[in-house]
PDB file as gemmi writes it, atoms N, CA and C in Angstrom:
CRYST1    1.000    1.000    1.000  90.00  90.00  90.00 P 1                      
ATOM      1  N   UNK A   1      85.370 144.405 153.276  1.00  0.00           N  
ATOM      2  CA  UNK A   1      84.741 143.239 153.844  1.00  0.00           C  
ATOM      3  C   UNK A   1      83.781 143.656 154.961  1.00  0.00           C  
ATOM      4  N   UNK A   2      84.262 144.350 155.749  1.00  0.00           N  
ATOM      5  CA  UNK A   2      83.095 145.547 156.700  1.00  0.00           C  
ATOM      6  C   UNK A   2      81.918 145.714 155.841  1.00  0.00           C  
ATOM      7  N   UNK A   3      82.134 146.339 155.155  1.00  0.00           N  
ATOM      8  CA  UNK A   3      81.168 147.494 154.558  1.00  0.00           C  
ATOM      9  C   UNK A   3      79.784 145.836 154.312  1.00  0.00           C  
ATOM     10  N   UNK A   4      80.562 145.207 153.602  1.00  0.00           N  
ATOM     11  CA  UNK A   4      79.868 143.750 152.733  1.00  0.00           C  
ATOM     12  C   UNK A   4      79.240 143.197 154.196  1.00  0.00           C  
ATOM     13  N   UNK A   5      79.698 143.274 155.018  1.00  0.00           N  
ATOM     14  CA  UNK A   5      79.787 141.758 156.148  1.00  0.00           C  
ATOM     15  C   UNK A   5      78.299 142.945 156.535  1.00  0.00           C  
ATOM     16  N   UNK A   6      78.323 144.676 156.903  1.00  0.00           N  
ATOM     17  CA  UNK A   6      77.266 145.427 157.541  1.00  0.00           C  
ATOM     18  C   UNK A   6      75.898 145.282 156.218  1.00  0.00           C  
ATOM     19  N   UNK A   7      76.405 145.254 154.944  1.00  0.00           N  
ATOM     20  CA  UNK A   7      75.216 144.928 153.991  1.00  0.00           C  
ATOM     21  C   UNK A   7      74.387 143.656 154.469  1.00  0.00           C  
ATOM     22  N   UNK A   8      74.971 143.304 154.585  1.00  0.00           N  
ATOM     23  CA  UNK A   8      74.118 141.697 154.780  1.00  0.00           C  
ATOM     24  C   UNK A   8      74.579 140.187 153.948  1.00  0.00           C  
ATOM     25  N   UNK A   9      75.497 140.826 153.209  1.00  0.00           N  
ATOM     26  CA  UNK A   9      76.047 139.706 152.019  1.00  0.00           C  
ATOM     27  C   UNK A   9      76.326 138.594 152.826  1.00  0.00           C  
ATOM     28  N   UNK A  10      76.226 137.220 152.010  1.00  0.00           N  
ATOM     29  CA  UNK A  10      76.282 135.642 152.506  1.00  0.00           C  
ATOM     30  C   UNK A  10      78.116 135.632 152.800  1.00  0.00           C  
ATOM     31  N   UNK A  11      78.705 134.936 153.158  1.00  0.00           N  
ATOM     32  CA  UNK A  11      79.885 134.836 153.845  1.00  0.00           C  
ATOM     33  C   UNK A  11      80.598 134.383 151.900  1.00  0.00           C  
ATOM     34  N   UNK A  12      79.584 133.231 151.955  1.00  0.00           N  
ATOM     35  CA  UNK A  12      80.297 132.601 150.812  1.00  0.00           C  
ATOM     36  C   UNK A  12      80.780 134.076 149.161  1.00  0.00           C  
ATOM     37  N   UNK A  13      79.358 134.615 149.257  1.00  0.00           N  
ATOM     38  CA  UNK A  13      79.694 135.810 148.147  1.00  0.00           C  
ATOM     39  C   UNK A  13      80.808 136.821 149.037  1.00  0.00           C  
ATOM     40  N   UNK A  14      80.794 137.332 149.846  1.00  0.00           N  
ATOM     41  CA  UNK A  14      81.962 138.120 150.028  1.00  0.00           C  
ATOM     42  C   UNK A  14      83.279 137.977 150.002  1.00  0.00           C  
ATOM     43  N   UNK A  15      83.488 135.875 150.364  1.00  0.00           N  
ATOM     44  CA  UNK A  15      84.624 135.172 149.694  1.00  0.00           C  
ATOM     45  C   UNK A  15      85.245 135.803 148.742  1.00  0.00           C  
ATOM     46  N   UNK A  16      84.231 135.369 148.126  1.00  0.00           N  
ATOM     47  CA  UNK A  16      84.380 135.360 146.534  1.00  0.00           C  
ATOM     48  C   UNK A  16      84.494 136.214 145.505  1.00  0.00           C  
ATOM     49  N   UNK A  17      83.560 137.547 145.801  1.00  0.00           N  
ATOM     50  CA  UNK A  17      83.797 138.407 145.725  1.00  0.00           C  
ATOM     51  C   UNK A  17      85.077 139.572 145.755  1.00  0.00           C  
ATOM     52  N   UNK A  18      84.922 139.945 147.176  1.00  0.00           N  
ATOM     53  CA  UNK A  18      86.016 140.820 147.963  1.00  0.00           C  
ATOM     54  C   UNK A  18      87.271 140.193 147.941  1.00  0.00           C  
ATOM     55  N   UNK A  19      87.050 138.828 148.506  1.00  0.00           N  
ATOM     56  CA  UNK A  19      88.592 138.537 148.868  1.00  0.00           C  
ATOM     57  C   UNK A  19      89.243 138.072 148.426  1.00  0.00           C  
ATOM     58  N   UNK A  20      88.742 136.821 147.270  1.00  0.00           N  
ATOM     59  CA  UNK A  20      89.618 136.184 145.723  1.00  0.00           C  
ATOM     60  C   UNK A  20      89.636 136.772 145.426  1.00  0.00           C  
ATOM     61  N   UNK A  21      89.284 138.026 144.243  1.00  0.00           N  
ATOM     62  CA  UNK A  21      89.293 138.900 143.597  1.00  0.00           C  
ATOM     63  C   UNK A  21      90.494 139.623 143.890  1.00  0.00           C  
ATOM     64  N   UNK A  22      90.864 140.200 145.287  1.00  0.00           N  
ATOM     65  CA  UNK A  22      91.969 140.856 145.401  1.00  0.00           C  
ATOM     66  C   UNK A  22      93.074 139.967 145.907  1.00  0.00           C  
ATOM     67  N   UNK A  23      92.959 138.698 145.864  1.00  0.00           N  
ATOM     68  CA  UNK A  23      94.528 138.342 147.023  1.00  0.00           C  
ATOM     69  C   UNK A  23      94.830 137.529 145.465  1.00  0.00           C  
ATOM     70  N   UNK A  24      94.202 137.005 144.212  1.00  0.00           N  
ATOM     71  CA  UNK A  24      94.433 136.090 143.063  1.00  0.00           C  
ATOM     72  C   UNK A  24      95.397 137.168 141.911  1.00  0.00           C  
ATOM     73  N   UNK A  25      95.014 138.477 142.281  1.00  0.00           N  
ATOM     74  CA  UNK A  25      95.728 139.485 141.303  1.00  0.00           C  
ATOM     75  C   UNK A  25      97.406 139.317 141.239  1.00  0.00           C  
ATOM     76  N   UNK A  26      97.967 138.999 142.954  1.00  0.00           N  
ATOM     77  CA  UNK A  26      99.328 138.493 142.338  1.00  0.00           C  
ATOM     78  C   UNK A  26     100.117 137.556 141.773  1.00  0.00           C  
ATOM     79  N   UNK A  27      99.202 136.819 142.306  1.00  0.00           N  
ATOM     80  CA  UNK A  27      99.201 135.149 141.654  1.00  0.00           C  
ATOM     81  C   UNK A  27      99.520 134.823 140.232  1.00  0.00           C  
ATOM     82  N   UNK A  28      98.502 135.489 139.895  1.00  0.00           N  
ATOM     83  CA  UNK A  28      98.383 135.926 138.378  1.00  0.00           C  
ATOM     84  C   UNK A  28      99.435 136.378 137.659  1.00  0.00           C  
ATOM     85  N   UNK A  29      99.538 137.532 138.529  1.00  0.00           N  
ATOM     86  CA  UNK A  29     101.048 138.340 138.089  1.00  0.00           C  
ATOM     87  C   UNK A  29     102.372 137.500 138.039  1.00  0.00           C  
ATOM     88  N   UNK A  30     102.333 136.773 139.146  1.00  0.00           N  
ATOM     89  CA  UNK A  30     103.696 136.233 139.319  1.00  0.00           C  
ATOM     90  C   UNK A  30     103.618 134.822 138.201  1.00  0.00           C  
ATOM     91  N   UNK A  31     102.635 134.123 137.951  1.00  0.00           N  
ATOM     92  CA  UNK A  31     102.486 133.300 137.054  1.00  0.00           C  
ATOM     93  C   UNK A  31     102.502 134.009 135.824  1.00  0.00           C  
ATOM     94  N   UNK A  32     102.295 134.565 135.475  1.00  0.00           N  
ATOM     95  CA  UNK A  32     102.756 135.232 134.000  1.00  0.00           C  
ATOM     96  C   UNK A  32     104.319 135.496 133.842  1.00  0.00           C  
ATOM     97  N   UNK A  33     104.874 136.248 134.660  1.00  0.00           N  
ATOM     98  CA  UNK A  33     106.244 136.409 135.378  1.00  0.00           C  
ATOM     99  C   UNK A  33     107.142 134.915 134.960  1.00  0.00           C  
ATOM    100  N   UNK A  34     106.883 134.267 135.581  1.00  0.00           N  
ATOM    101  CA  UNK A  34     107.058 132.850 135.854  1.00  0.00           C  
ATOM    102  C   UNK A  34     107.614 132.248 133.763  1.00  0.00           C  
ATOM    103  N   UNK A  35     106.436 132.670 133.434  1.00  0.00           N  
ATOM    104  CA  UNK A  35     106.243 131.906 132.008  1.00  0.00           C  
ATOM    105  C   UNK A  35     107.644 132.458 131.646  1.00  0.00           C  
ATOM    106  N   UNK A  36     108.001 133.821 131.287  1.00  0.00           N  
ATOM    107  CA  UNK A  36     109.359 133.831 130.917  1.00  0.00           C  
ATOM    108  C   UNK A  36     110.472 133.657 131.248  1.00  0.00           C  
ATOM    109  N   UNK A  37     109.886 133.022 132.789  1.00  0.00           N  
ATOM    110  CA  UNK A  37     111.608 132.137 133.120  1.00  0.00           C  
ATOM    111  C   UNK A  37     111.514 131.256 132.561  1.00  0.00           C  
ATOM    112  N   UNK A  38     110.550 130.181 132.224  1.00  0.00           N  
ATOM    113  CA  UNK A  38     110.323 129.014 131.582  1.00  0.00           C  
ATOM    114  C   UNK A  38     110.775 129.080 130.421  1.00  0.00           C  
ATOM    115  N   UNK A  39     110.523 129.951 129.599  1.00  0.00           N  
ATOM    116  CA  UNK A  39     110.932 130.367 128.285  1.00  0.00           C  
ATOM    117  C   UNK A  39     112.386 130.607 128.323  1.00  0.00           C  
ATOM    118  N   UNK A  40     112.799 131.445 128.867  1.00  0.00           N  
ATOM    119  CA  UNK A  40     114.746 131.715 129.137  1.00  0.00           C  
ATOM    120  C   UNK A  40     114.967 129.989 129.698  1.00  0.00           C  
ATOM    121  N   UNK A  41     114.623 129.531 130.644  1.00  0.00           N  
ATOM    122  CA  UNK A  41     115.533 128.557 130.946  1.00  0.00           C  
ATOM    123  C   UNK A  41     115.505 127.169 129.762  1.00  0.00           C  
ATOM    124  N   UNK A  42     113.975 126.988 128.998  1.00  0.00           N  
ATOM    125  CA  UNK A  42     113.594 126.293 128.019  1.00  0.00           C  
ATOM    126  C   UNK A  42     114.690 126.159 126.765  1.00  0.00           C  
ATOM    127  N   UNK A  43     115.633 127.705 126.499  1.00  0.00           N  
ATOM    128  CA  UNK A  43     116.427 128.069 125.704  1.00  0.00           C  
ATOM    129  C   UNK A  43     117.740 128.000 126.517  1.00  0.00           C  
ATOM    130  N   UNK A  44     117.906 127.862 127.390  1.00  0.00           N  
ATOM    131  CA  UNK A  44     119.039 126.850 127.829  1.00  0.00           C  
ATOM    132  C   UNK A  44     119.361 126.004 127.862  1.00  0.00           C  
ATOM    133  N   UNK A  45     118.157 125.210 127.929  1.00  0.00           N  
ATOM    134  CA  UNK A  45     118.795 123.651 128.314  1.00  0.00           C  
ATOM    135  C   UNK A  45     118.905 123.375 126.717  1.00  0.00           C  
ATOM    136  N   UNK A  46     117.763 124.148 125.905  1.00  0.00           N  
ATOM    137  CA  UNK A  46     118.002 123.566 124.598  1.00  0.00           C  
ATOM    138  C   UNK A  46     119.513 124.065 123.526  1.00  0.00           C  
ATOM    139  N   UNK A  47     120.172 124.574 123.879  1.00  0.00           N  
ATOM    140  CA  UNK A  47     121.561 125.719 124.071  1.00  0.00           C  
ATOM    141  C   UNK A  47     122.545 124.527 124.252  1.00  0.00           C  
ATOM    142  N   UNK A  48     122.289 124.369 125.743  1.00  0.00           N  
ATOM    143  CA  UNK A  48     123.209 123.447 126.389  1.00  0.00           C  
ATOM    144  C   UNK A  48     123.592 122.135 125.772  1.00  0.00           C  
ATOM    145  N   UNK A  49     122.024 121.930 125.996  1.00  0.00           N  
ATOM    146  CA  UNK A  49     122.104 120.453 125.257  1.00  0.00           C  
ATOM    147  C   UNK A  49     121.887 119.876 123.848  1.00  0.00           C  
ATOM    148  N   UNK A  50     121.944 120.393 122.602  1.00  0.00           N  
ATOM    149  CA  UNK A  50     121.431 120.413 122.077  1.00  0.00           C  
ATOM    150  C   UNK A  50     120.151 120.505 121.517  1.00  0.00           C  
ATOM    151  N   UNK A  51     119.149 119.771 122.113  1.00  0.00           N  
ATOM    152  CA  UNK A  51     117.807 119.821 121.652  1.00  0.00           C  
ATOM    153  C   UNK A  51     117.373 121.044 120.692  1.00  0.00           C  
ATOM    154  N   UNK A  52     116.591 120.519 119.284  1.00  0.00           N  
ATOM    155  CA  UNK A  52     116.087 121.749 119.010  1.00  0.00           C  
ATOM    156  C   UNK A  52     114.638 122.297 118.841  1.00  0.00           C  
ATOM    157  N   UNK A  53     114.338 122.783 119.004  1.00  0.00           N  
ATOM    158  CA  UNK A  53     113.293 123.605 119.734  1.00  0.00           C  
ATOM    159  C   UNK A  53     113.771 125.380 118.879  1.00  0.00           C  
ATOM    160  N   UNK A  54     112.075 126.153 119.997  1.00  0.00           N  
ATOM    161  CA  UNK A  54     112.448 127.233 119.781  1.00  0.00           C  
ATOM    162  C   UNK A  54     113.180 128.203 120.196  1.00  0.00           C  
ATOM    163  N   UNK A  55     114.117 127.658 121.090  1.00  0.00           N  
ATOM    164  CA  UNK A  55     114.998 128.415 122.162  1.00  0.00           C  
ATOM    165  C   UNK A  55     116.052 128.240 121.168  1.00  0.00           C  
ATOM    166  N   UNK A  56     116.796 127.398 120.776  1.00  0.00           N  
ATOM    167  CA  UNK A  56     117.951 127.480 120.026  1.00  0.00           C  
ATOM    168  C   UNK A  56     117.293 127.777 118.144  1.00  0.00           C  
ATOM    169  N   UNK A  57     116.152 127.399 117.684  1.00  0.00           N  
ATOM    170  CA  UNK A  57     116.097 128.625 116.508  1.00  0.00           C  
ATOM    171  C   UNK A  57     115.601 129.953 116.741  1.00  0.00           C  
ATOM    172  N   UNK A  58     115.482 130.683 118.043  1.00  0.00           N  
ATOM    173  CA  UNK A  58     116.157 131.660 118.724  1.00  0.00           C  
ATOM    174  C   UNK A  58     117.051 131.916 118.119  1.00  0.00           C  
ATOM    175  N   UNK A  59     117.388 131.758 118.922  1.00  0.00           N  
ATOM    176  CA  UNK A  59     119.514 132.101 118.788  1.00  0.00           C  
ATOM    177  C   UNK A  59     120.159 131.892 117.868  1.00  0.00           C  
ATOM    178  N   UNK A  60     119.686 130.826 116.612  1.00  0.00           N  
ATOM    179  CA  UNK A  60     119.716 130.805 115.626  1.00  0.00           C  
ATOM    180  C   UNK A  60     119.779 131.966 114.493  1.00  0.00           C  
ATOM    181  N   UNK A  61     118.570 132.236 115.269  1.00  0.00           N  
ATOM    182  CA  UNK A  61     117.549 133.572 113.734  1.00  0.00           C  
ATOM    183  C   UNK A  61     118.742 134.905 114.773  1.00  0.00           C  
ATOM    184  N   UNK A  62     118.848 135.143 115.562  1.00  0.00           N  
ATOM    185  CA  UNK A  62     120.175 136.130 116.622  1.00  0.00           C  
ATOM    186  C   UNK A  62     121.070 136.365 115.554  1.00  0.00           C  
ATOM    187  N   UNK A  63     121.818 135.247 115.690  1.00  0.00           N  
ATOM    188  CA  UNK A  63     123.125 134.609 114.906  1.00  0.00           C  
ATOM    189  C   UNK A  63     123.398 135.197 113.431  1.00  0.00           C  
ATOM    190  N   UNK A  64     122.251 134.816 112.529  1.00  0.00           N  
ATOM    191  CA  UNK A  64     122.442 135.724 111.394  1.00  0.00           C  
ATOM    192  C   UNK A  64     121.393 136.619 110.921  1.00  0.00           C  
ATOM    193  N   UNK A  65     121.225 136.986 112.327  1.00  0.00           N  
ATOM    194  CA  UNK A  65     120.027 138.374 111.729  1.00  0.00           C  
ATOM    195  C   UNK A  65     119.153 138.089 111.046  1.00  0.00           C  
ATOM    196  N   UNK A  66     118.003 136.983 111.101  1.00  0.00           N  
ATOM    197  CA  UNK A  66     116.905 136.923 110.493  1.00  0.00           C  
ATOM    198  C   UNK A  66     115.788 137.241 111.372  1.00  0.00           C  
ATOM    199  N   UNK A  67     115.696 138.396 110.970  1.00  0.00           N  
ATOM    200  CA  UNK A  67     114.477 139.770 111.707  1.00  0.00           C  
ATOM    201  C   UNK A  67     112.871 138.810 111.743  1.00  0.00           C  
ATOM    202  N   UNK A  68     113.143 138.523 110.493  1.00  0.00           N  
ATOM    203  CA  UNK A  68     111.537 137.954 110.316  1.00  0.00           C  
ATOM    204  C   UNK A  68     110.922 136.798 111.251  1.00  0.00           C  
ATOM    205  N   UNK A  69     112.456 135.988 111.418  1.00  0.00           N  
ATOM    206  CA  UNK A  69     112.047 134.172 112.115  1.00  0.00           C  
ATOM    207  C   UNK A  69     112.485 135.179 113.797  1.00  0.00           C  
ATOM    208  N   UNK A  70     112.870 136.020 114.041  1.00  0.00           N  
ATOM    209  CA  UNK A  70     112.657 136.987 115.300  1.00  0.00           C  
ATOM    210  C   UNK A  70     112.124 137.195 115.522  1.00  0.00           C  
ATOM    211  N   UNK A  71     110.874 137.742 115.322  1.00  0.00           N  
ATOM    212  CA  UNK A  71     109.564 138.701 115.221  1.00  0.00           C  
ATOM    213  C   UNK A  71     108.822 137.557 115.469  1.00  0.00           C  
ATOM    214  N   UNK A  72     108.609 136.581 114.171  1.00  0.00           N  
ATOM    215  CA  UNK A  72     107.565 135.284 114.891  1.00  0.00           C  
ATOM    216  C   UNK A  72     107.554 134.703 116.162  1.00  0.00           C  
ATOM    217  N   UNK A  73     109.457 134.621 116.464  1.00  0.00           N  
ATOM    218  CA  UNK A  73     109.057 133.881 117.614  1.00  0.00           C  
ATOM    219  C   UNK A  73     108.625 134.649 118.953  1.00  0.00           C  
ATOM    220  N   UNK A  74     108.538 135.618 118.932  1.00  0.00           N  
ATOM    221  CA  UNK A  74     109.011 137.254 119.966  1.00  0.00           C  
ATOM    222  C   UNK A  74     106.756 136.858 119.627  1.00  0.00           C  
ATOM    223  N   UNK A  75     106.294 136.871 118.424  1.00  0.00           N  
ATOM    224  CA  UNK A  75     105.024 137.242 118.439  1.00  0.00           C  
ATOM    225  C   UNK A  75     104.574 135.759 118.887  1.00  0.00           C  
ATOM    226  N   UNK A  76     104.890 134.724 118.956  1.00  0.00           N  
ATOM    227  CA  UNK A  76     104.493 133.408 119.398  1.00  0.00           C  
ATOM    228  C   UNK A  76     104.324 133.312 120.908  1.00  0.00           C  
ATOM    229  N   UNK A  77     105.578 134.078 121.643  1.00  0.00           N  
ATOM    230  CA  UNK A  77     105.694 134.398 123.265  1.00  0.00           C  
ATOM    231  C   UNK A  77     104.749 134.701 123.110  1.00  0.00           C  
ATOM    232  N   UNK A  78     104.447 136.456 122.841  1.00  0.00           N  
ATOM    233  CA  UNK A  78     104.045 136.865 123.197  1.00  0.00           C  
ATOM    234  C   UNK A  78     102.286 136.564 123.289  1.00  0.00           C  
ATOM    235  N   UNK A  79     102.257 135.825 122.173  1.00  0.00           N  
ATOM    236  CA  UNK A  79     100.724 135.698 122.152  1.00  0.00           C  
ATOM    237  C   UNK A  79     100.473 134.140 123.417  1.00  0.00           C  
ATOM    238  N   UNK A  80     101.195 133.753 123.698  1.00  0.00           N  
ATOM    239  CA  UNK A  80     101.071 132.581 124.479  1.00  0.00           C  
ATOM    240  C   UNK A  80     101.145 133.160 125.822  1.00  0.00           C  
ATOM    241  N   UNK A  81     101.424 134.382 126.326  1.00  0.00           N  
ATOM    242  CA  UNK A  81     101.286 135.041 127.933  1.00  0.00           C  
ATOM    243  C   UNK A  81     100.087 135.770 127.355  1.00  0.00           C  
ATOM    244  N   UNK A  82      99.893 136.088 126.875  1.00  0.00           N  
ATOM    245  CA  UNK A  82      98.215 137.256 126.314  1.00  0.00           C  
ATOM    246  C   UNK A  82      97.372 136.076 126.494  1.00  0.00           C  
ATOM    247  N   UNK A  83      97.523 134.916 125.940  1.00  0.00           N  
ATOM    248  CA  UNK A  83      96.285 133.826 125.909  1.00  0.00           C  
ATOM    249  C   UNK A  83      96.435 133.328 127.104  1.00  0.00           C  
ATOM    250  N   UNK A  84      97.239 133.244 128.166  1.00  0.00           N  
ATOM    251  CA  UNK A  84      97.347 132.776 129.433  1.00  0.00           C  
ATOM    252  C   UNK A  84      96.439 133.465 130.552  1.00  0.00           C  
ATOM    253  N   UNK A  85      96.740 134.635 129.995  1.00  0.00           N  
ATOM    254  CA  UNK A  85      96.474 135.810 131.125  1.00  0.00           C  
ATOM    255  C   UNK A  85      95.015 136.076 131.061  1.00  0.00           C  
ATOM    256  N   UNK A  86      94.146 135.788 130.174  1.00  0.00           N  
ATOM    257  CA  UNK A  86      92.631 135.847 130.239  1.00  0.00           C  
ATOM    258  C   UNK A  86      91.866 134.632 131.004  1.00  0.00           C  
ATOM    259  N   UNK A  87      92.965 133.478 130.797  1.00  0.00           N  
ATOM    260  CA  UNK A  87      92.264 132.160 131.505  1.00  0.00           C  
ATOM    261  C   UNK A  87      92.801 132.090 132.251  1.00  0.00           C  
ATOM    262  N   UNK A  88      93.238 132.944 132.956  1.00  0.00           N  
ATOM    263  CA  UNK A  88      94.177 132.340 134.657  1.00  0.00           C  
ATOM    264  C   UNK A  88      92.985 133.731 135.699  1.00  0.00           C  
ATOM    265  N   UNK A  89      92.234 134.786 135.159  1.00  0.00           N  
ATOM    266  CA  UNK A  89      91.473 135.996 135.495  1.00  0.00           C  
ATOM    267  C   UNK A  89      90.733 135.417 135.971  1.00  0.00           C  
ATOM    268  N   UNK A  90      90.581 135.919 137.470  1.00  0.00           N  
ATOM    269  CA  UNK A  90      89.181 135.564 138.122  1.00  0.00           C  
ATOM    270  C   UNK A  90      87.398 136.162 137.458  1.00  0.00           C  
ATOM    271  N   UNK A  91      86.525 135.733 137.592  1.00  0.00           N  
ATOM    272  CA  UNK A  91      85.010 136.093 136.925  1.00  0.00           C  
ATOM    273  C   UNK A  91      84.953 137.319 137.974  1.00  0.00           C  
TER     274      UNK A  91                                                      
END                                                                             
């Protein structure tokens, strides 16, 4: 922010720049983080309470080893924190 503030840069670009850029990186992190508690606790309540959803055909496809309805849902997460994580990235 020195170096920027002795260039001459406008207050507003060095904002924006320098200092979102680095303080939004954990944010990020911890919101991605976040998603798979949502996901574990999502498969609790649906556990608990019946509801069905993909938390209990989870545990379902667990139950008698169906690898395949595993894999989808394991590739469904996973593609839903990958698609998160590009639109939550600062420009």
């Amino acid at each position: 922010m020195n170096f920027a503030e002795a260039k001459g840069l406008k207050i507003r670009r060095m904002f924006l720049r320098y200092a979102v850029r680095n303080a939004i990186l954990p944010q990020i992190t911890q919101l991605v983080l976040f998603m798979g508690q949502l996901v574990t606790g999502a498969m609790l309540v649906e556990i608990v309470f019946g509801y069905p959803g993909m938390g209990s055909l989870l545990l379902q496809a667990v139950d008698y080893l169906d690898y395949s309805t595993i894999y989808g849902i394991v590739f469904v997460l996973i593609l839903a924190v990958a698609v998160s994580r590009p639109c939550l990235s600062a420009p």
